[in-house]
N, C-alpha and C positions, 0 to 999 in steps of 0.2 A: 417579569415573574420567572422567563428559564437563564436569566442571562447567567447565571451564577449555577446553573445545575450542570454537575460531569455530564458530558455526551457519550453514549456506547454506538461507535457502527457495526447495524449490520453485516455478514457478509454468509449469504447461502453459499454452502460447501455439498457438493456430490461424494465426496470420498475425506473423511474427518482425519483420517489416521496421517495420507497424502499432505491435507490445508498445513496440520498441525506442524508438520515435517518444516513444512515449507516457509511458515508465519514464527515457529521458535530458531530451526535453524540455520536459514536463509538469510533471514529478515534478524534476529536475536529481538523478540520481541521477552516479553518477561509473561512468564502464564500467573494467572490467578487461578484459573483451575477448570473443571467441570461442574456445572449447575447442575440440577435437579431437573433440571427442562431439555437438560440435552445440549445446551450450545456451552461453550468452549470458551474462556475469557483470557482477554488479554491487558494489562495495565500498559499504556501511553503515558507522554506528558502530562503535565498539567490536570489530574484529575481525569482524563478522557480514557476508554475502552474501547476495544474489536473485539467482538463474541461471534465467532463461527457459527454457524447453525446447520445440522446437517436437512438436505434439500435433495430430494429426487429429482434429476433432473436439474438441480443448478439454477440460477439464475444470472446471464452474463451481461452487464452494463455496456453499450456502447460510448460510457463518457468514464470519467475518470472515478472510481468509486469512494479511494483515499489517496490523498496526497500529506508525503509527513515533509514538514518542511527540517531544512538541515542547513548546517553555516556553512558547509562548503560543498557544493555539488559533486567539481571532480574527484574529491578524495571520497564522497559517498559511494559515487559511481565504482571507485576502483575497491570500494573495501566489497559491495555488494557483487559484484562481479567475482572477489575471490572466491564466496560463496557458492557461486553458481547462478545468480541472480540473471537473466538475456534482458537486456534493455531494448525499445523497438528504436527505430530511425523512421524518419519521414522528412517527406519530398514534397512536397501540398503546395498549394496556392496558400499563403499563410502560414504555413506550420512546416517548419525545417528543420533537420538536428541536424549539429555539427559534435561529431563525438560524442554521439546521443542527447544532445542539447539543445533544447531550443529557448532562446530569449523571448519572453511577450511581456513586452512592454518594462514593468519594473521586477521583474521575478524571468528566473532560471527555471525550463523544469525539463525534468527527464523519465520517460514510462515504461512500465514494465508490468508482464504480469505474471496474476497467481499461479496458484497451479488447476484453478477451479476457471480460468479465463476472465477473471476480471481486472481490469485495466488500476494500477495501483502508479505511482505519481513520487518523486522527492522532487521537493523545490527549494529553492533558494531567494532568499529578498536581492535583488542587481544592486550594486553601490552605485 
């Protein structure tokens, strides 16, 4: 029944003016606009949305909240980096980036976050 309906993610924002900054100029995402309810939309791929919502207080994920996948990692990395974009690195038992990368299993991916601290994600399908 939903397999065919657009998806919109969530993402609570403490400071709207800040997310927006960050999600059109950072990121070049494409705005759709402002609702009547207050959150903030963004048109994706394939019929999919991100609608900001502003949140006292924030809500910050300790797991990935969006990951966009991309056909080439490093050139994503270097275009989002022009922007200002910080990528994290990690060191884990399991989880390592080399030049912000880590390979798991059949997918590349590499993390970074908003400006509201939630953990946001581009990945790559591995050849």
């Amino acid at each position: 029944m939903l397999s065919s309906a657009p998806i919109t993610t969530m993402m609570p924002v403490m400071d709207m003016n800040r997310a927006r900054n960050f999600y059109e100029a950072m990121l070049g995402l494409k705005p759709v606009g402002l609702k009547p309810d207050g959150k903030f939309v963004y048109a994706c791929a394939n019929g999919a949305f991100i609608a900001l919502f502003p949140k006292e207080g924030g809500t910050k994920a300790e797991h990935t909240a969006i990951s966009f996948q991309v056909e080439n990692i490093g050139a994503a990395i270097t275009a989002l980096e022009k922007t200002g974009v910080v990528f994290e690195d990690y060191d884990l038992p399991g989880l390592k980036t080399v030049n912000h990368v880590c390979v798991l299993g059949s997918e590349k991916a590499a993390w970074f976050k908003d400006t509201e601290g939630n953990f946001l994600c581009i990945h790559e399908d591995a050849a």
